[in-house]
Structures are given as C-alpha cells and as structure tokens.
C-alpha positions as CSV (number, residue, x, y, z in Angstrom):
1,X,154.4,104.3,81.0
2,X,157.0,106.2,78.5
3,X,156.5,109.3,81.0
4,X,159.2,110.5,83.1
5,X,157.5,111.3,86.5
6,X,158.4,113.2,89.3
7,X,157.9,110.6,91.7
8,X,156.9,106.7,90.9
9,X,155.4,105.0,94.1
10,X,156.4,101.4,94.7
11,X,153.3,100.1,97.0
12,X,150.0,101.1,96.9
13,X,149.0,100.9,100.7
14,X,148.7,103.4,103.1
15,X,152.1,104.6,103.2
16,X,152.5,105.0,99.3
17,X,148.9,106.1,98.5
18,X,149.5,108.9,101.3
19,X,152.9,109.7,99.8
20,X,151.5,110.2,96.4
21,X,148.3,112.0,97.3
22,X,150.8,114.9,99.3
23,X,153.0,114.5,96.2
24,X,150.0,115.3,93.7
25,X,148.4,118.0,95.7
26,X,152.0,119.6,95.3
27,X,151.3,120.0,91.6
28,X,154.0,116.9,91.1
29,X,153.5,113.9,88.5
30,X,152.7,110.9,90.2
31,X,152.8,107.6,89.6
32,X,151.6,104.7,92.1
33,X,152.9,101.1,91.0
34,X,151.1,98.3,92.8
35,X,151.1,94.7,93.1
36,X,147.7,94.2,94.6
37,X,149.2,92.4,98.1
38,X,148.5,94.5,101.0
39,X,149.8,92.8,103.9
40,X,146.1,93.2,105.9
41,X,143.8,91.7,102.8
42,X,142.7,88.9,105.2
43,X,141.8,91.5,108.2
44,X,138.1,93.0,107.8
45,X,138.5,96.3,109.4
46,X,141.2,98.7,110.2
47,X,141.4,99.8,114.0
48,X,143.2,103.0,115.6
49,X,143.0,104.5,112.1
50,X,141.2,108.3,113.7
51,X,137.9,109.3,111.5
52,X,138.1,105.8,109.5
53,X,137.7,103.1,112.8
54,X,136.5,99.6,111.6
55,X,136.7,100.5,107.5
56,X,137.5,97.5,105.4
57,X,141.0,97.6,104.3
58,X,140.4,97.0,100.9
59,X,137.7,99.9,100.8
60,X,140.3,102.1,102.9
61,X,142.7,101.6,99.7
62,X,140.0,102.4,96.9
63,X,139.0,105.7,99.0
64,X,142.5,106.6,99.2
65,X,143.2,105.8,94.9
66,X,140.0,108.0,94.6
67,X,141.7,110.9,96.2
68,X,144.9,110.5,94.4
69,X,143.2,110.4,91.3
70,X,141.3,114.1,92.2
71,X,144.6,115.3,92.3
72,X,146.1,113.9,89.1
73,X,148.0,111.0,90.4
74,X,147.8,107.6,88.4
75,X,147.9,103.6,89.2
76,X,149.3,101.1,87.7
77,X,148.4,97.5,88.8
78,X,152.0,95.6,88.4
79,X,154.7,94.7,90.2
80,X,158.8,96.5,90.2
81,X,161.1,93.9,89.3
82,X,163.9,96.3,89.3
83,X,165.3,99.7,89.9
84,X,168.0,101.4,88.0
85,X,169.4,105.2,88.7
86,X,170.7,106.9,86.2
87,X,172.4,110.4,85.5
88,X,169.0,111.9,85.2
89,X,166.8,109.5,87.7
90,X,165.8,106.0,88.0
91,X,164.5,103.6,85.5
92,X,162.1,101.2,86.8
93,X,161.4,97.6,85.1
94,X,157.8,96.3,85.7
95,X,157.2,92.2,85.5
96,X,155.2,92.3,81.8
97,X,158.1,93.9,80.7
98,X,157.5,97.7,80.5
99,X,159.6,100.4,82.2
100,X,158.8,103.6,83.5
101,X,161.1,106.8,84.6
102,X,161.0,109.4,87.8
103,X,163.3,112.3,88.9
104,X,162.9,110.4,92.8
105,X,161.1,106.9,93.6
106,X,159.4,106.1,97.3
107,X,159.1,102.5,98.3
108,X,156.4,101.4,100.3
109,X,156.3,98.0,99.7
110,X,155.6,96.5,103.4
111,X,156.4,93.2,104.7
112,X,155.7,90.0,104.4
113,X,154.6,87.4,107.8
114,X,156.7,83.9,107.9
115,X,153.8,82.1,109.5
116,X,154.9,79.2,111.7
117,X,154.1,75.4,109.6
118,X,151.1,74.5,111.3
119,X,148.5,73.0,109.9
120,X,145.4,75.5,108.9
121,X,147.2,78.4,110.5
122,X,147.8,80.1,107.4
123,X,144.0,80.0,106.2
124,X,142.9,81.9,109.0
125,X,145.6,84.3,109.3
126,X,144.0,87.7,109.7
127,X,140.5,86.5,111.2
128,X,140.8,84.6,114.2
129,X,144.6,84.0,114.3
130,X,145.9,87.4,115.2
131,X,149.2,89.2,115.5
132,X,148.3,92.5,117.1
133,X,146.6,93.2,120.2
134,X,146.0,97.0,119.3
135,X,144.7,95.6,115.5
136,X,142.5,93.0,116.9
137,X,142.1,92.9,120.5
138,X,139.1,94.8,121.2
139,X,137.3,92.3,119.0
140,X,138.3,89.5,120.8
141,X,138.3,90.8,124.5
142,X,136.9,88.6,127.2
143,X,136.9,85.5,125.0
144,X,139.5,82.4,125.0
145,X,142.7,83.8,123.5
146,X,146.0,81.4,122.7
147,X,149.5,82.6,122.3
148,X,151.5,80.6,120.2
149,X,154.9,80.8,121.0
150,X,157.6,81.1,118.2
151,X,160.5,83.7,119.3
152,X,161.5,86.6,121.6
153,X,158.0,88.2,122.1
154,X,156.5,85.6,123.7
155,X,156.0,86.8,127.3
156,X,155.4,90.6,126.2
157,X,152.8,89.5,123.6
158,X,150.9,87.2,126.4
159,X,150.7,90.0,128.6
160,X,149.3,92.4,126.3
161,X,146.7,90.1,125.3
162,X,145.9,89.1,129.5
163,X,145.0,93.1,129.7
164,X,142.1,92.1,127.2
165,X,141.0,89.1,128.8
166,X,141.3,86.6,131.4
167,X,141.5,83.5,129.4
168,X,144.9,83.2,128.0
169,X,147.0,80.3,127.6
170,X,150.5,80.3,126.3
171,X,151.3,77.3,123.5
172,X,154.9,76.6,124.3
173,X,155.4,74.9,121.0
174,X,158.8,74.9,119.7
175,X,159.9,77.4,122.4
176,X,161.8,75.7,125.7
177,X,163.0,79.1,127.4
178,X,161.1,81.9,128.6
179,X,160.4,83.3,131.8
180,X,157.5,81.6,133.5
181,X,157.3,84.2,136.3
182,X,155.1,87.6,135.1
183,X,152.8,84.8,133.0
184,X,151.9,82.6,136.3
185,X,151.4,85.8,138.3
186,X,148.9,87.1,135.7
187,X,147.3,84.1,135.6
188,X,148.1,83.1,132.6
189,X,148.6,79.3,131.6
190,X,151.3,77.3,129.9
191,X,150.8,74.2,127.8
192,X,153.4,72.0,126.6
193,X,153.9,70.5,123.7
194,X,154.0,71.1,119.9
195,X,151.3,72.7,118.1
196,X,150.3,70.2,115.1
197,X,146.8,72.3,113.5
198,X,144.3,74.2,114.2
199,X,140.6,73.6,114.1
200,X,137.2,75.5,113.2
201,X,133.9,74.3,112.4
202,X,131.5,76.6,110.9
203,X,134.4,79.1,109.5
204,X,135.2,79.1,113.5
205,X,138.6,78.9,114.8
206,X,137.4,76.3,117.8
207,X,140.5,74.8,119.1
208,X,144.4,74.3,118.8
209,X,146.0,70.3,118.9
210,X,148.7,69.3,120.2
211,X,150.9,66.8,118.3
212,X,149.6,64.5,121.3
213,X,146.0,64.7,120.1
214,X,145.2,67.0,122.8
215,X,142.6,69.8,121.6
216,X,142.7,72.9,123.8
217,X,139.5,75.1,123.1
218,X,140.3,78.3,122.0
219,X,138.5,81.4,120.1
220,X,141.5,82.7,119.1
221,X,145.2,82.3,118.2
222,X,147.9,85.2,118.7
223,X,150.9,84.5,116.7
224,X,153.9,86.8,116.5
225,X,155.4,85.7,113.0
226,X,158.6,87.3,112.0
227,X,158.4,89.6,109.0
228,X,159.9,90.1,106.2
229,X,160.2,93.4,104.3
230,X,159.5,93.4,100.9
231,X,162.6,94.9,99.2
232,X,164.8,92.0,97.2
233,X,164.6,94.6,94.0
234,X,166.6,97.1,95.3
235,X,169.7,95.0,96.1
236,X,171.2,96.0,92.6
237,X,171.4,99.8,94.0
238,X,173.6,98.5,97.4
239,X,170.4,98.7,99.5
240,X,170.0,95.5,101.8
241,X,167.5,94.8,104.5
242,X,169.0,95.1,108.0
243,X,167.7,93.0,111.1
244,X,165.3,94.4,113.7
245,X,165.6,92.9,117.0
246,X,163.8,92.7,120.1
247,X,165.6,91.7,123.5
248,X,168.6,90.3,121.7
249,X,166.4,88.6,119.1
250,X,165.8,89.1,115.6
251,X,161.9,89.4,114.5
252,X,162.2,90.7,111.0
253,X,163.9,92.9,108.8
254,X,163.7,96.6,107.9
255,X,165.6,98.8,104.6
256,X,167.6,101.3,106.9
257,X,166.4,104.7,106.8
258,X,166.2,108.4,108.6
259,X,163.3,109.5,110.3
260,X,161.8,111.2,107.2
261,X,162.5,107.8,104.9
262,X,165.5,108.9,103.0
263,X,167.9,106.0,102.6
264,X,171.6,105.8,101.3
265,X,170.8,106.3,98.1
266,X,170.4,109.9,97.0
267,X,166.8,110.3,95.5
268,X,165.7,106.6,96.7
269,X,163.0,107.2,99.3
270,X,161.3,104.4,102.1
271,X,157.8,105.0,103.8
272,X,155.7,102.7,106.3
273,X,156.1,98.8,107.4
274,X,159.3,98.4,104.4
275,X,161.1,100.3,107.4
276,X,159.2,100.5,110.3
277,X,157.9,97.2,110.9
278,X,156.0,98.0,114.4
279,X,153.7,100.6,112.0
280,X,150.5,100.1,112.5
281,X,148.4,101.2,109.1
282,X,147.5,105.3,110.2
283,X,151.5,105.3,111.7
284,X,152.3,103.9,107.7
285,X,150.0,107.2,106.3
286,X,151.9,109.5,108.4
287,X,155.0,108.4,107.3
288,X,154.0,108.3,103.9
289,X,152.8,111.9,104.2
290,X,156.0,112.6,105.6
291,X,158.0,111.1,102.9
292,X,156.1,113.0,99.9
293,X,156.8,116.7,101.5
294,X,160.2,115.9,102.5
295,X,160.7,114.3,98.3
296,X,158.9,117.6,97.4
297,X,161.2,119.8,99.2
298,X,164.0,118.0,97.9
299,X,162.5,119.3,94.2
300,X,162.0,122.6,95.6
301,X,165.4,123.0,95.9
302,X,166.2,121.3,93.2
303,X,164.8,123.3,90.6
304,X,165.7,127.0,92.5
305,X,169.0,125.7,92.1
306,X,168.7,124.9,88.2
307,X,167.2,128.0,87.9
308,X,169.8,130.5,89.6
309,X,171.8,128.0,87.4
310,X,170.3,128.6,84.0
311,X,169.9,132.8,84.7
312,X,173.7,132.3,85.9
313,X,175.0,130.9,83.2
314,X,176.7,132.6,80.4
315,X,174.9,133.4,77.2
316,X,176.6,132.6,73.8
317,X,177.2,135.8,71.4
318,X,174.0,134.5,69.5
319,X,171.9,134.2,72.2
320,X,172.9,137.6,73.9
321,X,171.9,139.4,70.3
322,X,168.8,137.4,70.0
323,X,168.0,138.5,73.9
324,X,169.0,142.1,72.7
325,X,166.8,142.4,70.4
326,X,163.8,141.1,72.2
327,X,164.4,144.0,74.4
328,X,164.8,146.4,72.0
329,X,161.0,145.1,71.4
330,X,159.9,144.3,74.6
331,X,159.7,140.9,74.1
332,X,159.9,137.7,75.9
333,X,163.9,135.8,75.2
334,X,162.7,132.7,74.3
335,X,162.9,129.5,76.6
336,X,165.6,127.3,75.5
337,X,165.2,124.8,78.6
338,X,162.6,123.1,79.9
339,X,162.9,124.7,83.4
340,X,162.9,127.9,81.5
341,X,159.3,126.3,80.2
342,X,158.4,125.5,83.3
343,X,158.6,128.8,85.1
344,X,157.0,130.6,82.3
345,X,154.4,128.1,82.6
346,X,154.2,128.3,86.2
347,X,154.2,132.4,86.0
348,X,150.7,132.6,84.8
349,X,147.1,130.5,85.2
350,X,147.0,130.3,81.6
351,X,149.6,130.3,79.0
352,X,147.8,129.7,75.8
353,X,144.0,130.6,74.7
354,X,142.6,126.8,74.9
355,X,141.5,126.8,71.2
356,X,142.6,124.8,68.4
357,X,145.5,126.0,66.1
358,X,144.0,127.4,62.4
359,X,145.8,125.0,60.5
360,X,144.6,121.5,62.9
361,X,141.2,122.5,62.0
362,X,141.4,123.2,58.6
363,X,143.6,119.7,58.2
364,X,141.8,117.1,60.6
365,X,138.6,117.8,59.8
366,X,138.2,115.5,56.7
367,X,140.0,113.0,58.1
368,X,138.5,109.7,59.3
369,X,139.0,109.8,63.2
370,X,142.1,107.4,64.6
371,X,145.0,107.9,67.0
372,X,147.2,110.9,66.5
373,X,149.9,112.3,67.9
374,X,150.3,115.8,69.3
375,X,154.2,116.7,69.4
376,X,154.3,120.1,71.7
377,X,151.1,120.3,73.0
378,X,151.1,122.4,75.3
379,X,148.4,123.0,77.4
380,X,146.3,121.1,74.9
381,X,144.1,123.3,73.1
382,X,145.1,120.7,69.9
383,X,144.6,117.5,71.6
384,X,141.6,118.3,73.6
385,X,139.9,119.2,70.3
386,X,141.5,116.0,68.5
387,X,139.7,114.2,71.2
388,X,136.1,115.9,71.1
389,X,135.9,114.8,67.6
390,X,136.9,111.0,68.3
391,X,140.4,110.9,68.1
392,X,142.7,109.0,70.2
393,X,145.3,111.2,71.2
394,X,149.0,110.9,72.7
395,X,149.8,114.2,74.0
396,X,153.9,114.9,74.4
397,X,155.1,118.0,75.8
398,X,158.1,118.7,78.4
399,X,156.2,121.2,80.8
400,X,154.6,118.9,83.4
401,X,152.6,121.9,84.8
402,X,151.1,122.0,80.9
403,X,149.8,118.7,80.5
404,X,149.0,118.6,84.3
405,X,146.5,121.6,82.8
406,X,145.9,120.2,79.7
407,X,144.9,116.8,82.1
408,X,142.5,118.8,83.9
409,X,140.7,120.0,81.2
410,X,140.2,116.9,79.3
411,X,138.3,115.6,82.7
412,X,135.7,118.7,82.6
413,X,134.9,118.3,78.6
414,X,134.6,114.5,79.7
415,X,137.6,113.0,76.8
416,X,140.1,112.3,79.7
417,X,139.6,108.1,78.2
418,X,140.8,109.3,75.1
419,X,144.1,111.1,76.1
420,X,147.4,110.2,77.1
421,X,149.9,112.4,78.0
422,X,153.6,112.2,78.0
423,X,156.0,114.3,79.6
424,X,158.9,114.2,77.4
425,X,161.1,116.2,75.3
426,X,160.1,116.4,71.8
427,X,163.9,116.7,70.8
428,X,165.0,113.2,72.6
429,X,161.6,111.3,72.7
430,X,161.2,108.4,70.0
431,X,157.7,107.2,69.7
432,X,157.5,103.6,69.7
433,X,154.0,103.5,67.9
434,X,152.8,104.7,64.6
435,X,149.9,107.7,64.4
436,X,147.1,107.8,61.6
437,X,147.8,111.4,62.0
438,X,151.1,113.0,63.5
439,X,151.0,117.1,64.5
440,X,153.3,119.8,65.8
441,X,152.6,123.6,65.7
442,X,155.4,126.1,66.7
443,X,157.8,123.7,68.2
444,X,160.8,126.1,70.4
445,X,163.2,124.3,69.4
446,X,166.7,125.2,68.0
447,X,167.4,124.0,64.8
448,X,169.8,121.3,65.4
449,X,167.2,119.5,67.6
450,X,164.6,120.5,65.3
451,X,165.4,118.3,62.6
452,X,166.2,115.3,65.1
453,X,162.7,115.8,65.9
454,X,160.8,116.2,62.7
455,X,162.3,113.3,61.4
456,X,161.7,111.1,64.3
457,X,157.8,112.3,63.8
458,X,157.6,111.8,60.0
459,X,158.5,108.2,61.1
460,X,155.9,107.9,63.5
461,X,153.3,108.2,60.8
462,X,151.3,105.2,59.6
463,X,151.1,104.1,56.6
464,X,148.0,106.0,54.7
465,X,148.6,108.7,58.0
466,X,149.3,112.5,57.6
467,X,152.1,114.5,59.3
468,X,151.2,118.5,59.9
469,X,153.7,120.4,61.0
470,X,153.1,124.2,61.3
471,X,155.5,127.1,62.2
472,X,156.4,130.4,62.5
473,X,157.4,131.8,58.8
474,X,161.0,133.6,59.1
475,X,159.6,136.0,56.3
476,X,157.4,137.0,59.3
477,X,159.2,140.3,61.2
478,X,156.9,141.5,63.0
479,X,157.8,143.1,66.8
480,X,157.1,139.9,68.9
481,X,159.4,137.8,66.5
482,X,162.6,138.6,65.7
483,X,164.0,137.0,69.0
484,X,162.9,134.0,67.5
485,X,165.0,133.5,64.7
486,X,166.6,130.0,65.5
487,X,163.1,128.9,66.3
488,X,161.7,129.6,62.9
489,X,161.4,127.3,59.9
490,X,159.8,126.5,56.4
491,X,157.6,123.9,55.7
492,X,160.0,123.5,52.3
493,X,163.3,122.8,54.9
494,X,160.8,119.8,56.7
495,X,159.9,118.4,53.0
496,X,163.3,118.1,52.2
497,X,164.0,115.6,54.5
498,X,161.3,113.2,53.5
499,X,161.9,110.2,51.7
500,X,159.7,108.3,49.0
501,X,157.7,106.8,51.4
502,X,155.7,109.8,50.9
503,X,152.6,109.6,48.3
504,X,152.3,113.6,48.4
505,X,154.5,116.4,50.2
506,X,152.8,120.0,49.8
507,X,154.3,123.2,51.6
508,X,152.9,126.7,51.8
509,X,152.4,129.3,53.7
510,X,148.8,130.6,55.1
511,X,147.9,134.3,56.4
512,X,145.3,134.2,59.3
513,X,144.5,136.6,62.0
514,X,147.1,137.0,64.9
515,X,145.2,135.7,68.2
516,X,144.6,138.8,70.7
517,X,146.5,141.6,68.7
518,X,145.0,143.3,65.9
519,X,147.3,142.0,62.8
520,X,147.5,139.7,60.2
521,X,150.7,136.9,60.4
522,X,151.5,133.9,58.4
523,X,152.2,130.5,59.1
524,X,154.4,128.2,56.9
525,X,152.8,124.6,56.6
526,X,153.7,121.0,55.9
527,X,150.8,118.4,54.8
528,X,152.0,115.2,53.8
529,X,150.7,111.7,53.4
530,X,152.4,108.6,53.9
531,X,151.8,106.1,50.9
C-alpha cells in the first residue's frame, strides 16, 4: 500500500475490474480497491452479458480478478474513505487507516437502490422482487407479475413488463397520478391502496397485502427504486452528485461526466452505474474498458511530454562534461530521472542479467533467513534470490516497468508470496518498518540524495540486522565509468555517517570479474551490524 500506482480503482465490479484489466495489459500499475458490495449480490445470474449469459455475478467478478491478476493488477478488499490530489497525484485514505497513492484514480463505485419501506421487500430484493425487465424478465415471463408503484416510471415500467406477460397488475401504493389510459388498453390492472408486506412461503414470493388485509397473488414484484450513486468521498475534491430525471422527475443521482468518464477534475476518472445509472452490467464493462484506454492515453502523452521535456532542458556545466566524456567513450550519460529510467528500461527486454550481485551472495548466505530490504532492485535479480533462499523481501525501485519484470519473474520461480514490491524513489521513500537485513548495490543517485538515502536505510535496520551497501569504487577508471563520477562512492564515506548504534562497521573494497566484458573491476563495500 506504500506504492504510488498508475492508476488505483475505486470499485471492483464490472466497470472497475474492466478498467484495470485494459489498464494492466497496457503495461500500467494497477490497483483495484473494493468494498465487497456489488449492487447485484442478491441476483443469481447476469443476463444480456454476450459469451457470459446466466453466470453468477459473484463468479462473473472472481473470473474477472483472475484476469487482472494475469496481467499484474492487484486487489485490495477495503473501502476509500477519502480522496486527496496533490501536486504529484492523489492520495487515497482506506477505512483501517492505510493510504495509498496513483498518478490518476477511476471510480466505479455504482449505486445504491432506496427500496420503498414495505415490509419483507428488502429480503427478497434481487430474487423475486425485480427492477429490470431486460435483467429479469425472461425468467419471469408468462407468470403473475406486480408493479409497485413509487415515482415517474410507473406506466413505462408496466408496459415493459405486459410485453413479457399477460398478468400484470399495477400496485398504486403511495402514487395518486398517473395516466390510466395505455395500462387499461394493455390490459393491465390497477389496484388501490397501500402496499403493507409482502409474502412467500417456501422462499416463494406468493402474494402482495394491502394495508386493508387484502392479499393479491403474485409471483413477482417489479419495483423501480430510486438510486443512489455511491460517491459521498469525493465531495472534498468539489465533485457532487447531480440528479437524473425522467419525465420531469428525479429517479437517482449520477457524478457528471463526458462520454469517456472524465469528470471536472483533471486526473479523476468515473466508469459504469456511478454515472450512468441506466447501465446494465456488460454496458458498465464497456465503459470501464473505455475509461482505462482513454486514462492510458492521457499517460501516453504524459510522459512524451516529460520526455521532450527532460531531453529539452538545459544541462548544467557538470552534467554537459560528464555527458562529454561518455561520448568521448561511447558510453551511456547516465539517467538522472526516473523517466530517463524508464525509457532505458523500456528500450530493451532485458536490462540486467537476472543473477545475484557478488557481494549479496557472499554476505546473505550465513545469515539466518528474515525480511530484508532491497533498496534499487531493479529488475530483481537480488530479491528474487533473497526469496529462493527464504527471505521475505520488500523490493523498492522507481522503474515500474522493472519491478513489473522483476514481478513476473518471481511468479515463474513460484516466490511471488514472498515479495513485495514498491515503486518508489529510493531518494524520498522512508521505510516505515525495520529489515533483519537492509541492501543496495550501485544506487544512480547523485550525492546529495545519496546520503539522504543511505541514512534513511541504516535506520531501517533491526536491531541484530545487517545493512550491505555496495558501489561502484571511484578508483575504478575504466572506459564505461568515468561518466559516472557523481554516482560513485566509498564504503568509508557511508561508515562515516553511522552512529554507535552500530556493534561493527567494516569497509573494503573487493575485485571480481566484470559481468559480459572480459576485465577485472572492483567494488567498494559496507557490512555493518546493528547492535
């Protein structure tokens, strides 16, 4: 939940799950946040839904997480109390108190039916009392069908439901004025009086009673119960619910948006019934499909424009000799950014050789297995090993398309459990638990940030815990290199700034073979242990 996502999900129905599964396959990190309400629970199949007719809602949703998790995409089971945009996104507050950030958020939080007070309506909402006549008609067709009457749709909903069957009668209820006319030519009763309960025997709806005591049989109960959308946490960010109105009446609400669910507030995205309250659950996927590429173009564009940005930009006088003499050895400049780190990333299917650094293996292997901390890991060649030999790992690196590879591989070797992967910046991220063993290995950073960082993971260590850090050693000229100045570091500059909560501090520096050239180079190393 520390991660910074590319897109968090509010709503895990069909309009959120299809948002994040088109979000995922796009290579983006997802996150789906869901509070385990889906407005059709009660209902036991979804209809009109093309290649998935009469599946179980409930097994509709766990097909649909199955998918999203081939991709990459992760649930959380909570509910958003909050939302919160920021210079840099949105922060979003969970109920047990955790929070969560994205670059954009999509809401697909769906409505909620105000069901008329009538005695054991509620109870069999979704079974035999029905709101839909393209949801549930065909299964009631030809049998005794009753239209409450509570509002504006009363005569166009009776109608819909006489096309199914011939035995419909209209409850007038509460309702006094509608027009009489298109139900008596249809054939359609009308019953006064007020509805009091209705009845079942055998889990059976049998019959509707009138406050009178009268008990009109009936196998069915059509109710067209306002709705509500679900959106009360995103008041604080100016957006408020607007009505939706039929013939001059009001039958719910809806959070204004465009056709492709972008609302008036830039970033803040809407999908399915929170908008279109008339969705019916394959309309809600579309829109959610529609929703994720539109939020995915919108980081398209996005990140070209950071990057015309960043190769724009002026360099400083230090960074233009560094780049100089890179070229002079044909070297990569190094990335100084993390859409710099990105794009390199992105420019090839593999960045890094997949094997554990020297130095981890010489260091971890005596220790007694626990939860460590991989500061900079890349595609995870360190953590994926950590985890194969019974750590529990916390992998932090800034590249999403690194740890979305790093991810990946952990599921083949089968130690996906046993990860956790951060997107975050080593230079800004705090950890807010303590490691039995913390590790970096040739962090990019400049120096300033450097020694933000290292400090912040010397007190990440646990007491008894060991912190490795391993670098580059500035001694170390040869032709790939020099560019790299700023980057490099002794171990003796890290042990300098530790304190006497360390029992022993040792810094050297270690030859081993360079990996795919023919050459020896040196590493300068930190092992300390905490007292």
């Amino acid at each position: 939940m520390d991660e910074k996502y590319d897109v968090v999900v509010v709503g895990g129905g069909a309009a959120g799950l299809s948002g994040a599964v088109a979000l995922a396959r796009s290579r983006r990190s997802v996150l789906v946040v869901d509070s385990g309400e889906p407005r059709n629970a009660p209902a036991g199949h979804v209809h009109n839904y093309l290649g998935r007719e009469s599946t179980p809602p409930a097994e509709l949703l766990s097909l649909g997480r199955a998918e999203l998790a081939g991709y990459g995409g992760e649930v959380v089971a909570q509910t958003v109390t909050s939302i919160a945009k920021g210079d840099n996104g949105f922060e979003i507050s969970l109920a047990d108190g955790r929070r969560t950030h994205a670059r954009r958020v999509l809401v697909a939080t769906g409505l909620v039916d105000e069901l008329p007070e009538v005695a054991g309506l509620a109870a069999r909402w979704g079974r035999d009392v029905l709101h839909c006549p393209y949801c549930h008609g065909w299964e009631v067709r030809d049998r005794a069908v009753g239209v409450l009457s509570t509002g504006p749709m009363t005569v166009h909903q009776a109608l819909m439901w006489r096309q199914l069957t011939d035995d419909v009668v209209v409850f007038r209820h509460t309702q006094r004025d509608f027009d009489e006319a298109p139900l008596l030519a249809r054939g359609i009763r009308i019953v006064d009086g007020v509805v009091a309960a209705v009845e079942a025997e055998s889990d059976q709806l049998t019959g509707v009673r009138l406050e009178s005591g009268e008990v009109v049989a009936r196998e069915a109960l059509a109710v067209a119960a306002p709705a509500r959308t679900r959106a009360d946490f995103l008041a604080p960010l100016g957006i408020e619910p607007e009505p939706v109105e039929f013939n001059g009446f009001v039958i719910g609400t809806r959070v204004p948006a465009d056709t492709a669910g972008r609302t008036s507030v830039p970033g803040l995205w809407v999908a399915g019934n929170v908008t279109d309250m008339r969705a019916q659950v394959v309309v809600s996927a579309a829109a959610g499909l529609m929703a994720g590429a539109a939020i995915n173009g919108e980081l398209v564009e996005e990140e070209a424009a950071e990057a015309v940005r960043l190769r724009e930009r002026p360099f400083s006088h230090e960074m233009e000799r560094e780049v100089a003499r890179a070229n002079e050895h044909h070297a990569e400049p190094p990335p100084f950014d993390r859409a710099s780190w990105e794009e390199r990333y992105r420019s090839r299917d593999e960045m890094w050789s997949g094997r554990p650094n020297d130095q981890l293996v010489t260091e971890a292997r005596g220790l007694e297995p626990g939860h460590a901390l991989d500061a900079g890991c890349g595609e995870g060649g360190d953590a994926l090993w950590l985890a194969q030999q019974g750590w529990r790992v916390t992998a932090v690196d800034f590249s999403t398309t690194a740890i979305e590879r790093g991810r990946a591989q952990a599921a083949k070797l089968g130690v996906a459990d046993r990860i956790t992967w951060v997107a975050a910046d080593v230079g800004e991220w705090a950890p807010e638990s303590k490691f039995d063993l913390v590790t970096s290995h040739f962090l990019h950073i400049p120096s300033a940030a450097r020694t933000v960082a290292f400090a912040r993971l010397a007190e990440a260590v646990a007491p008894g815990g060991t912190l490795l850090v391993v670098g580059h050693d500035p001694a170390d000229h040869h032709a790939g290199r020099p560019h790299m100045a700023d980057m490099m570091f002794t171990a003796e500059e890290v042990a300098e700034t530790l304190d006497q909560s360390w029992a022993s501090v040792a810094a050297d520096v270690r030859e081993r073979p360079a990996v795919g050239a023919e050459m020896v180079v040196r590493d300068t190393v930190l092992v300390a242990r905490k007292r």
